[in-house]
BAKELUM-809324 format. One record per residue: residue number from 0; residue in one letter; z, y, x of N, C-alpha, C, O in turn. Coordinates in steps of 0.05 Angstrom, whole numbers. Last residue first. Layout:
atom seq=NUM | type=A | n.zz=Z | n.yy=Y | n.xx=X | ca.zz=Z | ca.yy=Y | ca.xx=X | c.zz=Z | c.yy=Y | c.xx=X | o.zz=Z | o.yy=Y | o.xx=X
...
! end
This chain:
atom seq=65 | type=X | n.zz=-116 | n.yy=373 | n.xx=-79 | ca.zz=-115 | ca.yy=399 | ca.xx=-106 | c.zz=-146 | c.yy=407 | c.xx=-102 | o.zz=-155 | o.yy=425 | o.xx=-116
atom seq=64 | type=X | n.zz=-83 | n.yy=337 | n.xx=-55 | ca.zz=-88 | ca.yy=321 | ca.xx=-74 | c.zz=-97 | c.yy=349 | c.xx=-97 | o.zz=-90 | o.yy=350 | o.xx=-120
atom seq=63 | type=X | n.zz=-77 | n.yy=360 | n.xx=8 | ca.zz=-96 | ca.yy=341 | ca.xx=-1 | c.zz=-99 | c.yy=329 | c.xx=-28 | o.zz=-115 | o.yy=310 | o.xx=-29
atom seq=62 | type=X | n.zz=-58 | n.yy=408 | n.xx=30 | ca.zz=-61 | ca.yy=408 | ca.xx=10 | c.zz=-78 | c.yy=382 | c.xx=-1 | o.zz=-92 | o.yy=386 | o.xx=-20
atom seq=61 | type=X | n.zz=-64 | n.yy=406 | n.xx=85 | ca.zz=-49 | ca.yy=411 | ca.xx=79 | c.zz=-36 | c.yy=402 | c.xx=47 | o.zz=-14 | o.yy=393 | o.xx=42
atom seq=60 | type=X | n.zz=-121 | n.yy=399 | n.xx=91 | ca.zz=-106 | ca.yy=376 | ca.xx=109 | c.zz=-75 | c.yy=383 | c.xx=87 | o.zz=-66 | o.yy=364 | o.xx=75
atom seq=59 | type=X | n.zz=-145 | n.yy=453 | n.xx=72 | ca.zz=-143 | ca.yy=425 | ca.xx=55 | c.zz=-135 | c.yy=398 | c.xx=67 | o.zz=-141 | o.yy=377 | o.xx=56
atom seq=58 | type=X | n.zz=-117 | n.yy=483 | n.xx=112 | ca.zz=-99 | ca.yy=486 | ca.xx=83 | c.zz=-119 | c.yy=461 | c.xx=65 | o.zz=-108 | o.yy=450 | o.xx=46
atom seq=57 | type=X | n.zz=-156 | n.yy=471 | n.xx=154 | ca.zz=-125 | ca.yy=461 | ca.xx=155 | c.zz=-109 | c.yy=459 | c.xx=135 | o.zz=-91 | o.yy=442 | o.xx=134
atom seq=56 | type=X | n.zz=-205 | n.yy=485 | n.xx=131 | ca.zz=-186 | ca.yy=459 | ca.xx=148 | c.zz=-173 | c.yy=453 | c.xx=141 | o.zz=-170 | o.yy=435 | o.xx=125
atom seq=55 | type=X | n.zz=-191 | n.yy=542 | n.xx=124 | ca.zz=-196 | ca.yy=521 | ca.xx=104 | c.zz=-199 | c.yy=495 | c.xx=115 | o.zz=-189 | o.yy=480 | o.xx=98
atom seq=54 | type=X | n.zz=-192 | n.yy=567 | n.xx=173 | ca.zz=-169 | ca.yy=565 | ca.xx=160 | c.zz=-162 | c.yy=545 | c.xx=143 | o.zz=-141 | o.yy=532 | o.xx=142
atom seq=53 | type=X | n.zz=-250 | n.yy=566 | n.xx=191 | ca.zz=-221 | ca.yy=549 | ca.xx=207 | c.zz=-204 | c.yy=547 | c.xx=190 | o.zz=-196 | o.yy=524 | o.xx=187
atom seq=52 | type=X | n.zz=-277 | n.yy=586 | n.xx=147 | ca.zz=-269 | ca.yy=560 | ca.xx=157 | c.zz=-255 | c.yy=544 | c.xx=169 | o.zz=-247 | o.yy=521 | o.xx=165
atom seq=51 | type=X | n.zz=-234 | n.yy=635 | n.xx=111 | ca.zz=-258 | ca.yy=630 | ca.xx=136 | c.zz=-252 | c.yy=602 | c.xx=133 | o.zz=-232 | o.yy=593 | o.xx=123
atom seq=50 | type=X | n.zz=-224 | n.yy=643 | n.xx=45 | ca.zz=-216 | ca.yy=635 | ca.xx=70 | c.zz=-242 | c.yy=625 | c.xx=87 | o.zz=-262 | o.yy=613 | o.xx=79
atom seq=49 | type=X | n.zz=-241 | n.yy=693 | n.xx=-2 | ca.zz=-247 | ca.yy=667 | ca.xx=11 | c.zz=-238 | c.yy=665 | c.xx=37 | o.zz=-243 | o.yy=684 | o.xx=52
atom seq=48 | type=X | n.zz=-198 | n.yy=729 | n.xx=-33 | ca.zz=-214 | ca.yy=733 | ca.xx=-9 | c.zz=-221 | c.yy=709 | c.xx=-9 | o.zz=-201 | o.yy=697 | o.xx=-17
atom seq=47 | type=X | n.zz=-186 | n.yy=778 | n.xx=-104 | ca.zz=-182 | ca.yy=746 | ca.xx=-87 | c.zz=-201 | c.yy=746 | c.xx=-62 | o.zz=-220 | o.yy=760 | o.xx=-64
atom seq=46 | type=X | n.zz=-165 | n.yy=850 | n.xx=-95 | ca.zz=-180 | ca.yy=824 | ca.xx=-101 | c.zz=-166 | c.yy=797 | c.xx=-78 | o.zz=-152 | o.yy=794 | o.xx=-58
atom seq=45 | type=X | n.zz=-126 | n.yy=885 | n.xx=-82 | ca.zz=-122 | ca.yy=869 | ca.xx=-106 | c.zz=-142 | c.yy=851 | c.xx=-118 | o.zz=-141 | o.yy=841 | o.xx=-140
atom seq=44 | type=X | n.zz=-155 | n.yy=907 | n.xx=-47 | ca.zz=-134 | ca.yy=894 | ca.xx=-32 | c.zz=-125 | c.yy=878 | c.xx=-60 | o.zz=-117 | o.yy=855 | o.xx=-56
atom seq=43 | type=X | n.zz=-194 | n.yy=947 | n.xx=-57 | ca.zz=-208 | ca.yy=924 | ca.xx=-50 | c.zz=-182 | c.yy=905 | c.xx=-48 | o.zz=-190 | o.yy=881 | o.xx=-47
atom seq=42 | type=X | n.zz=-168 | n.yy=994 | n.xx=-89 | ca.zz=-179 | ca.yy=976 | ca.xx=-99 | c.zz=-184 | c.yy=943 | c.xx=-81 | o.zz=-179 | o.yy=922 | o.xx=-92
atom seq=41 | type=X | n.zz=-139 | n.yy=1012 | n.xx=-30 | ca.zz=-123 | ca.yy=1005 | ca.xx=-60 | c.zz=-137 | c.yy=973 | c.xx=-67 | o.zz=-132 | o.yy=950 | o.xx=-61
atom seq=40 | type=X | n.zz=-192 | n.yy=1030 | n.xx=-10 | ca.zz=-174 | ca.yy=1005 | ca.xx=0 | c.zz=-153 | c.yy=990 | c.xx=-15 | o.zz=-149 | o.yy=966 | o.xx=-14
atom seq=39 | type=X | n.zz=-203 | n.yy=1071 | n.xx=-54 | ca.zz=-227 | ca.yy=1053 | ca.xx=-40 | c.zz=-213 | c.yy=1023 | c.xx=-24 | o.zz=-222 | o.yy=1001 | o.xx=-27
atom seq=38 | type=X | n.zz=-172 | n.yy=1107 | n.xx=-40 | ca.zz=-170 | ca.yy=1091 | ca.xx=-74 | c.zz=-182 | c.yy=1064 | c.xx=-77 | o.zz=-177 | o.yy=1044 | o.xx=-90
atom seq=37 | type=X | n.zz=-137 | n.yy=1105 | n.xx=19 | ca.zz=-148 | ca.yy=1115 | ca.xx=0 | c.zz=-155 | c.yy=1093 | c.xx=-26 | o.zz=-145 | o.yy=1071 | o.xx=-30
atom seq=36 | type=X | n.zz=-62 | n.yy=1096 | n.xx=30 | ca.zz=-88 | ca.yy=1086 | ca.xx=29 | c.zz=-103 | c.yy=1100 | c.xx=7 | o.zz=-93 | o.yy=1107 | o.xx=-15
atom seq=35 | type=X | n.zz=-11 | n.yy=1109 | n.xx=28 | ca.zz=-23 | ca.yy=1130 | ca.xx=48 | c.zz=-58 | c.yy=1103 | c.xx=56 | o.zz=-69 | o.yy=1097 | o.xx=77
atom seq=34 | type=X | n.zz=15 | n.yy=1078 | n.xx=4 | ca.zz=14 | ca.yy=1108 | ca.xx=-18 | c.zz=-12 | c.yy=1119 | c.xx=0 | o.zz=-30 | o.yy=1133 | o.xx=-10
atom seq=33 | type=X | n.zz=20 | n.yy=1032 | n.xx=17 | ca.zz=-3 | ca.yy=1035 | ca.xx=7 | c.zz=-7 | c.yy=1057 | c.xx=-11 | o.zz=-22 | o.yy=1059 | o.xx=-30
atom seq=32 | type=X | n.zz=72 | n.yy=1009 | n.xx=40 | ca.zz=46 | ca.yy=1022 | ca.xx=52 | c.zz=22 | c.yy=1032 | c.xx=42 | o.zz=5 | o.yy=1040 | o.xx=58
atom seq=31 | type=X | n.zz=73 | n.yy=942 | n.xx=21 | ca.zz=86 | ca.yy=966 | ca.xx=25 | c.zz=63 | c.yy=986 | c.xx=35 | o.zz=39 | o.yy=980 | o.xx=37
atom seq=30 | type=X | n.zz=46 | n.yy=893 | n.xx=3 | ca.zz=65 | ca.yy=895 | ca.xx=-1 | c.zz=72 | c.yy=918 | c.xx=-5 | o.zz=77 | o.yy=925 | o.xx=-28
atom seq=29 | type=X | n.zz=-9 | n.yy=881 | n.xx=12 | ca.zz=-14 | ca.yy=899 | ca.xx=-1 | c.zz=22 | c.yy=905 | c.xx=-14 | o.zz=26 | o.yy=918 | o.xx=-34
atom seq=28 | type=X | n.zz=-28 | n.yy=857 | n.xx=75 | ca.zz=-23 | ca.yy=875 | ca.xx=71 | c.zz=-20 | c.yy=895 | c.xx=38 | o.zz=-27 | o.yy=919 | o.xx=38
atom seq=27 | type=X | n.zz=-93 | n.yy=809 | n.xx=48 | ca.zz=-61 | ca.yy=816 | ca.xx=64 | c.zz=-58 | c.yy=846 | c.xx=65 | o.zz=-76 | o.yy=860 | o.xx=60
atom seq=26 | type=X | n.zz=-101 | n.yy=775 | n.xx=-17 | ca.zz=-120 | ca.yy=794 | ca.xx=13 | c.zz=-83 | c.yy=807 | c.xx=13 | o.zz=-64 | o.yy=811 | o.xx=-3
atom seq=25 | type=X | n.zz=-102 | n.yy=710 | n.xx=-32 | ca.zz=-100 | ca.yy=738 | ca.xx=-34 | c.zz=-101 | c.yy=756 | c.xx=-11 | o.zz=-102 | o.yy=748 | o.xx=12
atom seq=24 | type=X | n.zz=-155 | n.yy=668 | n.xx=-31 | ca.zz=-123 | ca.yy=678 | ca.xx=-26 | c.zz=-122 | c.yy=705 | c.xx=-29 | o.zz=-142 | o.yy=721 | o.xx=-28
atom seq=23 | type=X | n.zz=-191 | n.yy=607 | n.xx=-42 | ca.zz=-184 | ca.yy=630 | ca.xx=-49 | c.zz=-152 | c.yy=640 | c.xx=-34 | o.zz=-133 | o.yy=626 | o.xx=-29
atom seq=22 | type=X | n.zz=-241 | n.yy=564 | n.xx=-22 | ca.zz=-204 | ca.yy=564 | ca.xx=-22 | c.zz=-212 | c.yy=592 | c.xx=-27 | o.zz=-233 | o.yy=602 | o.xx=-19
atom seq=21 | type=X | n.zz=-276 | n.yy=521 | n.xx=-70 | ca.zz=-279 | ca.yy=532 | ca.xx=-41 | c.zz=-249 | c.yy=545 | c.xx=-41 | o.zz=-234 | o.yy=538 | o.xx=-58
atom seq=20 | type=X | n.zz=-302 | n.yy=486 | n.xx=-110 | ca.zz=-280 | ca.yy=478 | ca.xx=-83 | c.zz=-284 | c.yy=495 | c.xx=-63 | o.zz=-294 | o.yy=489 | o.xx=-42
atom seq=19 | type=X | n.zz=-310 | n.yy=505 | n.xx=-155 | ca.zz=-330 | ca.yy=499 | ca.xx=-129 | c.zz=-322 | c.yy=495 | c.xx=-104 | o.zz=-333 | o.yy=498 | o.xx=-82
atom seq=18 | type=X | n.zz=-260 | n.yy=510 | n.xx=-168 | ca.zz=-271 | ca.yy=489 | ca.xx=-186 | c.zz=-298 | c.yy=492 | c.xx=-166 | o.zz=-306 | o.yy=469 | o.xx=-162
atom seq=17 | type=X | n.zz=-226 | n.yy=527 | n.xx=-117 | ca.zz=-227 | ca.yy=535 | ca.xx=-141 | c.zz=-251 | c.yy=514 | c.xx=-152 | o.zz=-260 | o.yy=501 | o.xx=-133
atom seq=16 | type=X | n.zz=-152 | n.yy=520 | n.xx=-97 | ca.zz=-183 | ca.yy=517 | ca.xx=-96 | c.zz=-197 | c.yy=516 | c.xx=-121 | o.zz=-186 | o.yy=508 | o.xx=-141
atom seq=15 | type=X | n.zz=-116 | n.yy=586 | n.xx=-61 | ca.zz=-115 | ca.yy=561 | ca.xx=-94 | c.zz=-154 | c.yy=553 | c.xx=-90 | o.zz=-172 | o.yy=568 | o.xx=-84
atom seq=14 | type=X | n.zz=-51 | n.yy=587 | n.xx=-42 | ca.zz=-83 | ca.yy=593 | ca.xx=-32 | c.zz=-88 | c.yy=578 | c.xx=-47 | o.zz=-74 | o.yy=559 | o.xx=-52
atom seq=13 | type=X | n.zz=6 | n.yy=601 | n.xx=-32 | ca.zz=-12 | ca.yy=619 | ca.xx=-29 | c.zz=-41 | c.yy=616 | c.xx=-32 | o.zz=-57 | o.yy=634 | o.xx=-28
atom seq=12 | type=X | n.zz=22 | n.yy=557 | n.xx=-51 | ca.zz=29 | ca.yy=576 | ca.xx=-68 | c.zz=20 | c.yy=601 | c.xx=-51 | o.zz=28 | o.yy=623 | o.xx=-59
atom seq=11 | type=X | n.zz=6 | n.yy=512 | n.xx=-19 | ca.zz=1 | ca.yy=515 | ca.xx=-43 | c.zz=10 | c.yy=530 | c.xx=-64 | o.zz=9 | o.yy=524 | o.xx=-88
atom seq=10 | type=X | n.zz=31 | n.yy=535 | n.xx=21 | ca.zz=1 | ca.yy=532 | ca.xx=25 | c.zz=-5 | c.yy=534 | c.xx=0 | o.zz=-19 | o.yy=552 | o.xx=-7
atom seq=9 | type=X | n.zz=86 | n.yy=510 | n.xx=12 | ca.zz=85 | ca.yy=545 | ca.xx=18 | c.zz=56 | c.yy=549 | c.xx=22 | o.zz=52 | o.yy=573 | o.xx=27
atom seq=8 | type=X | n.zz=80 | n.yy=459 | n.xx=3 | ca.zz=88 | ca.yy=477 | ca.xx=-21 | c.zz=81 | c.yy=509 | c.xx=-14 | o.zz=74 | o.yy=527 | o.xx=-29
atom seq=7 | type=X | n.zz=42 | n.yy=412 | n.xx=24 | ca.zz=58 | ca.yy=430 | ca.xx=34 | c.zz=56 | c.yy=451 | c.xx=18 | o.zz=34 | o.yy=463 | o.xx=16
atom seq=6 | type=X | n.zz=41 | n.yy=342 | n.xx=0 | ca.zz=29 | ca.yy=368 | ca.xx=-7 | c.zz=55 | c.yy=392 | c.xx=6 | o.zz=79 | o.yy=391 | o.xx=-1
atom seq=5 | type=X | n.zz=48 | n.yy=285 | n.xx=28 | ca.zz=56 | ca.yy=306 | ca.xx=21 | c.zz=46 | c.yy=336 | c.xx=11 | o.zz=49 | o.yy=351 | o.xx=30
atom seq=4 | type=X | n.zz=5 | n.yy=225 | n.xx=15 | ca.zz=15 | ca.yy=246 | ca.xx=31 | c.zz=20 | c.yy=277 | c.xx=21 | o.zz=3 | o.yy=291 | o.xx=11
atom seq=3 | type=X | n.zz=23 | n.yy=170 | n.xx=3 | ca.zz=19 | ca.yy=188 | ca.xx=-3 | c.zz=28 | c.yy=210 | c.xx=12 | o.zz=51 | o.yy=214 | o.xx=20
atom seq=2 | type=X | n.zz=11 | n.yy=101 | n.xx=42 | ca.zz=36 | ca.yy=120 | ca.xx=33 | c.zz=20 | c.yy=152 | c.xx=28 | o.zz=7 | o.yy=160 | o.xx=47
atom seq=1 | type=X | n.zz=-12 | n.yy=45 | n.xx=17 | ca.zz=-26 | ca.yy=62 | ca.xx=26 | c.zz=-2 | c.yy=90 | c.xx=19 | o.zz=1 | o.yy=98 | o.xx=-4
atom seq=0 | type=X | n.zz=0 | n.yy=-24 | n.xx=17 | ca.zz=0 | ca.yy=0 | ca.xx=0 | c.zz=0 | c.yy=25 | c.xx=18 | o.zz=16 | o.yy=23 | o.xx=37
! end
């Protein structure tokens, strides 16, 4: 019998795959700091980003049953 492997929780609550299986996340930096951004960076930071390839490796090594 073949032992299941763990899904790492802190991956799977930042980065979600999406029905074309490709990985989504939220774009960085939009915690603090963002009185002294124009409207133009505001906007772009509250979109979803596709992960580069390297990244996506590893978060579907990480994530293997999503």
């Amino acid at each position: 019998m073949a032992n299941k492997i763990k899904t790492h929780k802190a991956t799977a609550k930042r980065f979600q795959i999406t029905k074309g299986n490709k990985v989504k996340h939220r774009k960085a930096g939009q915690d603090h700091f963002n009185a002294r951004e124009n409207g133009n960076t505001k906007r772009q930071k509250r979109r979803d980003i596709g992960a580069t390839k390297t990244l996506e490796k590893t978060i579907r090594t990480l994530m293997p049953y999503n």
